[in-house]
Structures are given as C-alpha cells and as structure tokens.
C-alpha positions as CSV (number, residue, x, y, z in Angstrom):
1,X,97.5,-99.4,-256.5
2,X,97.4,-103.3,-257.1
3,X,98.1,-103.5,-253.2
4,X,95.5,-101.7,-252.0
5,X,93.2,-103.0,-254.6
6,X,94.4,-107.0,-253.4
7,X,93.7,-105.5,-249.6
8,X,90.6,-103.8,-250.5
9,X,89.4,-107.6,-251.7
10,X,90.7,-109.8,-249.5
11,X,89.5,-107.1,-246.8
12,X,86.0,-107.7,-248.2
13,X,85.8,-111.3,-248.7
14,X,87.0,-112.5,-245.2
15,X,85.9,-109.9,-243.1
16,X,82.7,-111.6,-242.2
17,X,84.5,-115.0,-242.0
18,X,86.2,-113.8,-239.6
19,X,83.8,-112.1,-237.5
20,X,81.8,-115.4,-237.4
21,X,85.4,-117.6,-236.5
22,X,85.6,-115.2,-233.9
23,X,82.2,-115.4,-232.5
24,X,82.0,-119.6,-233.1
25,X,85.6,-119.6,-230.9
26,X,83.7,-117.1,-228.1
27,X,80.8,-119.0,-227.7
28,X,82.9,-122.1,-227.5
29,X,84.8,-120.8,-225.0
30,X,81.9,-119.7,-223.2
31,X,80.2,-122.9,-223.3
32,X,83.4,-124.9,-222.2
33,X,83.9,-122.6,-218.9
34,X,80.4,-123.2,-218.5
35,X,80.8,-127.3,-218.7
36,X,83.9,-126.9,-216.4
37,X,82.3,-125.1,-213.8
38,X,79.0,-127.3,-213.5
39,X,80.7,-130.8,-214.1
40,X,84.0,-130.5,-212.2
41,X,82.7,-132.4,-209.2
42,X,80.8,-134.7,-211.1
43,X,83.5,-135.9,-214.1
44,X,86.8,-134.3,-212.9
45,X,89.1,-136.3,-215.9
46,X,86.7,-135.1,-218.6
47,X,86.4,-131.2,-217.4
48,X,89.9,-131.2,-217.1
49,X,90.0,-132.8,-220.3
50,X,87.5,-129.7,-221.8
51,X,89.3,-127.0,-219.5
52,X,93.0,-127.8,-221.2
53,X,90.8,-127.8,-224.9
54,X,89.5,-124.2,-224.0
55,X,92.7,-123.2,-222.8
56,X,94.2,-123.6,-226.2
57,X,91.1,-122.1,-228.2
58,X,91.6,-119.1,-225.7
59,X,95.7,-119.3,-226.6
60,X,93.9,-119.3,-230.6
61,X,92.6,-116.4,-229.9
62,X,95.3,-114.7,-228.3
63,X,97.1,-115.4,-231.8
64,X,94.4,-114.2,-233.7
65,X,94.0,-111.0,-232.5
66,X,98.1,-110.2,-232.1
67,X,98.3,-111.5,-235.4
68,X,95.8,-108.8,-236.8
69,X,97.4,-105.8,-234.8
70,X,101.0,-106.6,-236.1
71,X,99.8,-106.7,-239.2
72,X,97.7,-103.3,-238.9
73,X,101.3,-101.6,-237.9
74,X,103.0,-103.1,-240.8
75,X,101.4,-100.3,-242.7
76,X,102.8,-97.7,-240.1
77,X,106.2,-98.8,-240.6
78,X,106.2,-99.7,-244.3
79,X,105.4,-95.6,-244.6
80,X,108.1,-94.8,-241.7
81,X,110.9,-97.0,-244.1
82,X,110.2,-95.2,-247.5
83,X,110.4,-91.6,-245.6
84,X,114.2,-92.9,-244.7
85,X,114.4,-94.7,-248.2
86,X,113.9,-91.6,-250.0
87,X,116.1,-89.7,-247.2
88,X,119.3,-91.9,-248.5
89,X,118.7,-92.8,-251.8
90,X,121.6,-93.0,-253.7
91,X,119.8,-92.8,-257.5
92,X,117.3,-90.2,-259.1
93,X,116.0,-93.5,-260.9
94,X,115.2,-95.5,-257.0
95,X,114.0,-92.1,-255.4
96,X,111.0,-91.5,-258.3
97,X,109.9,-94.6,-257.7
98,X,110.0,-94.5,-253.8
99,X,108.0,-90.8,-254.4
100,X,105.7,-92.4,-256.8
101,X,104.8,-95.6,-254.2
102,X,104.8,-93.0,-251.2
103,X,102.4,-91.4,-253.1
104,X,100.3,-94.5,-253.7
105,X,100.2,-95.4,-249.8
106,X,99.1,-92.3,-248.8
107,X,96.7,-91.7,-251.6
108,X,94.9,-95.1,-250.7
109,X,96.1,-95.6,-247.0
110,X,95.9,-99.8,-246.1
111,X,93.5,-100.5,-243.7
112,X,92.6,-103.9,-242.3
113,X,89.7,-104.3,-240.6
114,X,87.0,-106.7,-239.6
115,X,84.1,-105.6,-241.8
116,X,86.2,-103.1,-244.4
C-alpha cells in the first residue's frame, strides 16, 4: 500500500508539470521548424545551428515518452514475476508474503499517467 500511495502522490504532483514540459518542448519544436524553414536562405549557419538544437529537443522527446511507456509495463511484469514467484516458492513464510503483495497490486493496480 505505501507504493501505491508514493505513486498515487508523485502521480499527482508532477502530472501537470509534465504536461506543461511537454507542451513548452512542442511549441519549441514548432517554433524552431518554423525559423528553419523561413530563414534557411537568409542565415544558413544560424538555421542549421537552430535545426541540429530542435533535432535534439525532438531526440528529448523521443526519451520522454519511451521512458514513460517502459515504465507503465514495469507494472505488467512486476505482476507476471510474483505469479511465477509464488509458482516456485520454496517457503510457506516467502509465498504469504508474495500472496499478501499480489494481493496489494491488484487491489490498488499502479497506474502512471499524465493527469492521475
């Protein structure tokens, strides 16, 4: 339950941060495709200069959002393992309290999203 509750928080606290990083990155992007395209006749060393700079914050982005589904599936698995945890259990002692944190995670399932 303290997991879920530390999720639950942190879920709550930063979901709007985010949102907002990823919306200040978008509109960056945006606005340095925009500079490309209109100056690259004009000032070819400083739109290649901005075009390399919004090929990284795209690359950031990229990062971001692979990050955030790998860690959406850690869930997935973390469930998948105890099922084969309690299969093979060797102790009484270990499989009560892989039953009892089964139990937690799919009482309170872990979800990580933007705004929940």
């Amino acid at each position: 339950d303290g997991l879920s509750d530390l999720c639950l928080i942190l879920s709550n606290i930063y979901g709007l941060l985010i949102i907002g990083g990823c919306l200040l990155q978008f509109i960056t992007i945006t606005f340095a495709f925009s500079y490309c395209y209109y100056n690259i006749f004009q000032r070819p060393v400083s739109t290649f200069g901005w075009f390399l700079w919004t090929l990284l914050r795209i690359y950031e982005a990229i990062r971001k959002s692979f990050s955030a589904h790998i860690n959406t599936k850690q869930a997935y698995y973390t469930q998948e393992w105890l099922n084969r945890l309690l299969i093979h259990a060797p102790n009484e002692l270990v499989k009560e309290k892989l039953r009892v944190f089964q139990l937690q995670l799919e009482h309170r399932q872990l979800k990580i999203t933007a705004l929940d």
